[in-house]
Structure formats: structure tokens, C-alpha cells
C-alpha positions in Angstrom: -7.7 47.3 7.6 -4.2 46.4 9.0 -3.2 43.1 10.5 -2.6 44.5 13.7 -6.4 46.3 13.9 -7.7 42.8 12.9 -5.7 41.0 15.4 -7.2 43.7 17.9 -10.5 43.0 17.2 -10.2 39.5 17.0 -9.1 39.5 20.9 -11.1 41.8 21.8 -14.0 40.0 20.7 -12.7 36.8 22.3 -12.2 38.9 25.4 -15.6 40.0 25.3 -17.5 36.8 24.6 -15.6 35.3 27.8 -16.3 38.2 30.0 -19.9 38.2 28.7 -20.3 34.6 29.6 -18.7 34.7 33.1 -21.1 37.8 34.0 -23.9 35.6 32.6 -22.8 32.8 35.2 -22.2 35.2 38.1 -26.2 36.8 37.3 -27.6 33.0 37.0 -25.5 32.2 40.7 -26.9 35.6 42.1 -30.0 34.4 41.1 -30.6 31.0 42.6 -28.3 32.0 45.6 -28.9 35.9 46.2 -25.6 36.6 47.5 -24.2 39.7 47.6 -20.7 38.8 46.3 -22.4 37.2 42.9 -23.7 41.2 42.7 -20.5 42.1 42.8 -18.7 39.9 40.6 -21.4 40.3 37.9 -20.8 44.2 37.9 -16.9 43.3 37.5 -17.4 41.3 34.3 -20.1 43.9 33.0 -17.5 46.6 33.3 -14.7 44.0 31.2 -17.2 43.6 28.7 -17.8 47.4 28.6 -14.0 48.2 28.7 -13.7 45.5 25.8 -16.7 46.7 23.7 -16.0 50.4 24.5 -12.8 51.3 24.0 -12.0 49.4 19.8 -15.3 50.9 19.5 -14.4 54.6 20.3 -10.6 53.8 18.7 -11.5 52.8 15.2 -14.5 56.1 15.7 -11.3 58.7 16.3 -9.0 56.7 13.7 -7.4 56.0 17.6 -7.0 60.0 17.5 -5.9 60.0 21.4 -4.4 56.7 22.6 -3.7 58.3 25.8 -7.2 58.9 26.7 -8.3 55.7 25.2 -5.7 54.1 27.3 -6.5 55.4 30.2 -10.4 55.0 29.9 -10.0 51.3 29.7 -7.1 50.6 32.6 -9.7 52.7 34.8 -12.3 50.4 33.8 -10.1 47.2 34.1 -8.7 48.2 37.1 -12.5 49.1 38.8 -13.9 45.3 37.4 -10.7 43.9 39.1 -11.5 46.2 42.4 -15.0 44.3 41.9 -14.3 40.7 41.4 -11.7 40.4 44.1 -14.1 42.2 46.4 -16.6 39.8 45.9 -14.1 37.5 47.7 -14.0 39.6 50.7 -18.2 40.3 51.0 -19.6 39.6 54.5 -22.7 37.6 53.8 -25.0 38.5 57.0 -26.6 35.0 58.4 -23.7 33.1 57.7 -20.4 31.5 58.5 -19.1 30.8 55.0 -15.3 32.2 54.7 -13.2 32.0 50.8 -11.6 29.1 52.9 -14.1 27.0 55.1 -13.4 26.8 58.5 -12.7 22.9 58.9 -10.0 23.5 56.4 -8.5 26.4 57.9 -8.6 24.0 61.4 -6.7 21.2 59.4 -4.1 23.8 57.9 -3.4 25.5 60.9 -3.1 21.8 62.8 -0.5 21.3 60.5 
């Protein structure tokens, strides 16, 4: 193995172990809180660790025969977590009031 594929898997695996342990926080705070945005962060990180997992998995397999298609695979993936986890941001939560920014400190920035 080259220093380059070992450098590869080394981040990817460190990539992977942090993206697995942020969707494991985002399914323990959909858990005690059952919002809808913790659904929707938790399917974002599950599709980084997928993209992480999936793609050194399928390169080393093909002796990274198509790079293109490997390429584009896991910016489609990366791009839909991203899509995800900033829409969790944005989810309406029905019965309540509770903005990304809270409204007493939207009040004191826009009284500024």
C-alpha cells in the first residue's frame, strides 16, 4: 500500500468515527426531545458516514478503476447530508415558538 492510500484511509476513518459520533448524538437528542430537526440531522451524518465508509470501500474494490464515478457518488452524498443538516435548521416544529435565534435576542439585535 502507498502512503497516499494510507493517508486516505487514515482520514477517512477519522472522518467516519466523527460523523458516526455526531449522528449518535443527533439519535440520543431525537430521542429525549422528538424533534423533527434531530431526524433530520441524524439522516445527514448517516449519509457522511455512508459516503465515508462507501466510497475507500468501493475504491480500493475497483483498484479506484473509475474515479469519476467514485467522485461523483460521494459529492452526491456529501452534498444531500449537507442539504440535510442545514435543513434541520430551517424545520418548523408544530406547537412551538422556538426560532435558530430566540426571539428575545432577535428583539435585542434589532433594538440595536
Amino acid at each position: 500500500m502507498e502512503l497516499i492510500e494510507a493517508l486516505y484511509l487514515v482520514t477517512t476513518t477519522v472522518l467516519a468515527g466523527a460523523s458516526a459520533t455526531l449522528l449518535a448524538f443527533a439519535i440520543s437528542a431525537y430521542r429525549s426531545s422528538g424533534r423533527t430537526a434531530m431526524v433530520y440531522l441524524a439522516a445527514g451524518f448517516a449519509l457522511v458516514v455512508l459516503a465515508a465508509v462507501a466510497t475507500p470501500v468501493a475504491a480500493f474494490r475497483t483498484s479506484f478503476a473509475n474515479p469519476e464515478a467514485l467522485l461523483l457518488v460521494n459529492t452526491g452524498l456529501l452534498a444531500t447530508s449537507m442539504a440535510l443538516i442545514a435543513g434541520s435548521l430551517a424545520v418548523y416544529e408544530p406547537g412551538t415558538k422556538e426560532f435558530v435565534i430566540p426571539e428575545s435576542e432577535l428583539s435585542r439585535i434589532q433594538e440595536r
